[in-house]
N, C-alpha and C positions, 0 to 999 in steps of 0.2 A: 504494500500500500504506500501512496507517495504520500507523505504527511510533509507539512511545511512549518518543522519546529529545523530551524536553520541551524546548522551545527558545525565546524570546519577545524583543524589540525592544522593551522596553520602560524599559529604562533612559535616566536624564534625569539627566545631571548628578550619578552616585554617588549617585544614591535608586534602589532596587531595589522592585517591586511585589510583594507576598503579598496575594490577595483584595481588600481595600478599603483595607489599612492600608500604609503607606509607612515603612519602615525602611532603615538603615546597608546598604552595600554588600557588608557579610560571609555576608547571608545571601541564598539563591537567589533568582532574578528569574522562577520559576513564578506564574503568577494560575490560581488556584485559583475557580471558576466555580461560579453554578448548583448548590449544595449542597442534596443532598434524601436526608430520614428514607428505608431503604428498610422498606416493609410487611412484614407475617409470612407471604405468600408468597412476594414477592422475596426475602425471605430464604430462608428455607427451600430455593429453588431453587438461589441463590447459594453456600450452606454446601454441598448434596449437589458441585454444580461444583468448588470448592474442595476437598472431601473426594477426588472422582474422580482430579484432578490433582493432589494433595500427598501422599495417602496418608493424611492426619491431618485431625481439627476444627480449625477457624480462628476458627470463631465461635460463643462460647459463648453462654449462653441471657440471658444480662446483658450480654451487651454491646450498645454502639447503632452500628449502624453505616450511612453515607451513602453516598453517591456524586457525585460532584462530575465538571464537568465540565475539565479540561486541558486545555492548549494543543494535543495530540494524539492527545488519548486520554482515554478514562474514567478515573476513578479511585476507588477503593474505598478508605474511611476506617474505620477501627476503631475506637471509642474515640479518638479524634481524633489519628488517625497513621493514614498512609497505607500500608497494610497489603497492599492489591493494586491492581493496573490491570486493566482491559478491552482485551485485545489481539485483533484480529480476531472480535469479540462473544465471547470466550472468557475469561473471568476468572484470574486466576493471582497470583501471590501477589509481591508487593513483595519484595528483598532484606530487610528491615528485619521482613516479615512472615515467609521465611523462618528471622531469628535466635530471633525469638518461637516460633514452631513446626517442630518439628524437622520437613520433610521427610521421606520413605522413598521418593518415586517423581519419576520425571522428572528425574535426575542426570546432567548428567557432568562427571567429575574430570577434570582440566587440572594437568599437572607444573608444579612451583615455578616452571621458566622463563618459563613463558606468562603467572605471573600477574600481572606487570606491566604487561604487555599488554592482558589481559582485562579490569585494573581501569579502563585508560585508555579502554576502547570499543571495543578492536579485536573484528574477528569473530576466532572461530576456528579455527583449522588443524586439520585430521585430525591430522598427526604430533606434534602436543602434547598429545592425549587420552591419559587412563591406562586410565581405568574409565568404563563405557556400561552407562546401566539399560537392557535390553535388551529393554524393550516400545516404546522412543523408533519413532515412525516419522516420515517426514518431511512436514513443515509442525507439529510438536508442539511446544508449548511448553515449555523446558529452564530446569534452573536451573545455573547451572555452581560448580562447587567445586574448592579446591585441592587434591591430592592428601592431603598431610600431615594439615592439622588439619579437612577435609570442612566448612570453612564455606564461606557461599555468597559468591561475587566479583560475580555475573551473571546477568541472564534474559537468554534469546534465543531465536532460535527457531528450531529443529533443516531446516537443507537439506538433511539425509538421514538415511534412519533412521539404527539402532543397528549392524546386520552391517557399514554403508559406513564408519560412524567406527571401527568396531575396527580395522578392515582397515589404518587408519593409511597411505592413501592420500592424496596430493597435493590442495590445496587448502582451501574453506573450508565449513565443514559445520555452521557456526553462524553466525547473524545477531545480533549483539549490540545487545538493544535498552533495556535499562535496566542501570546497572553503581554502583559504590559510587563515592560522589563526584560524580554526575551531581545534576543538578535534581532529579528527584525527592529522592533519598538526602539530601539540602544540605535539603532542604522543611522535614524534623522534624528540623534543629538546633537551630532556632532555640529 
């Protein structure tokens, strides 16, 4: 399965790799590949995808946006922040791409307790779900959010639909595959 939790071996000695250029240790060790303009139908196809799964435009009519190849995955750059990934040929939007654009589809809220958890990578549990957009079915791409203030923690992608996480049944009903703090997220601090 191609999961896009970015991971690379390329540290030598507290120099960390970004694309071609060699910087301090404080920022992620992601190599950022293979960067290519996409065309005005690859877009076009791309934004309706993005629209399908967020509910909202992602990409306005000015913006230039690439795709670059990861160490696991596609990756989809906005105006030069990486904005979404390619997850099983299925596009979906970046943590950093959800703060830019408010989401309205493919949600689930996770109670205060979990999100300590969820920030660190864990998958997660049925019995920490509050709220489930109820079109979710299983193998869908999810963006997870804190209960309280509905910002996003997490993408992953949904082990069962929407009826099986309400149900608030035993186990794990989310694949945590990109989270805040991870390589990607650490890419556009710098």
């Amino acid at each position: 399965m191609n999961l896009c939790r970015c991971q690379s071996s390329l540290v030598d000695q507290g120099v960390k790799l970004i694309g071609i250029m060699t910087i301090g240790t404080n920022v992620s060790e992601i190599r950022v590949r293979k960067r290519k303009r996409l065309r005005e139908k690859e877009l076009k196809a791309l934004t309706d995808a993005f629209r399908s799964a967020t509910g909202v435009d992602m990409i306005g009519p000015k913006d230039t946006v690439d795709t670059a190849e990861g160490p696991e995955c596609e990756l989809i750059i906005i105006n030069n922040v990486i904005e979404g990934m390619m997850v099983d040929g299925r596009p979906f939007p970046t943590i950093r791409g959800l703060l830019k654009h408010k989401a309205t589809k493919n949600f689930v809220s996770v109670d205060m307790g979990a999100v300590p958890y969820v920030t660190n990578g864990a998958d997660v549990m049925a019995p920490g779900i509050v709220e489930v957009d109820p079109d979710i079915k299983e193998g869908d791409l999810v963006w997870i959010r804190d209960a309280t203030h509905k910002r996003p923690l997490a993408i992953g992608k949904a082990l069962a639909s929407a009826e099986v996480m309400s149900a608030k049944g035993p186990g794990k009903v989310i694949k945590n595959l990109h989270f805040v703090g991870d390589k990607i997220w650490k890419y556009d601090e710098r």
